[in-house]
C-alpha positions, 0 to 999 in steps of 0.5 A: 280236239276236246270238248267240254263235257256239256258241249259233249252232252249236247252233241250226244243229245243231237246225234241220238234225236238224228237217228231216231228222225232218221229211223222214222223217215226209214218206218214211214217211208217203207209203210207207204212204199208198201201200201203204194205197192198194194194200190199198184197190183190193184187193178180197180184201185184209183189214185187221187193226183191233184183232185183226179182220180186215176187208175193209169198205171204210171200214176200208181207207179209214181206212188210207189217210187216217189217215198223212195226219196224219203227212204233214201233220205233216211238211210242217208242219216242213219248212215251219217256218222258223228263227227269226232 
């Protein structure tokens, strides 16, 4: 199917602002896993959950795996190809 060369130059504008959302999910989310894994080997860091200061270990491990989501996210889209 073609396309219209301004429709064409719109989906190019969306698929180049989808890649650098998605580079910016992968930056952001490998810094904060980096950080949570420098708390977590910590062992006086504490962890703040809801107002709670905690220093358990699963606390810390939560901070460390729940920015895999975001990672994942972002590896999802740069991965995404456009469709032609």
């Amino acid at each position: 199917m073609t396309m219209s060369p301004d429709a064409q130059k719109r989906n190019e504008g969306s698929i180049a602002s989808l890649r650098i959302i998605s580079w910016l999910f992968i930056v952001v989310g490998y810094a904060v896993i980096f950080c949570g894994v420098v708390v977590f080997f910590d062992p006086n860091a504490t962890v703040i959950i809801n107002g709670v200061k905690k220093a358990d270990t699963a606390s810390k491990l939560v901070e460390v795996l729940l920015p895999l989501g975001a990672l994942g996210f972002g590896l999802f889209l740069a991965s995404a190809r456009a469709a032609r």
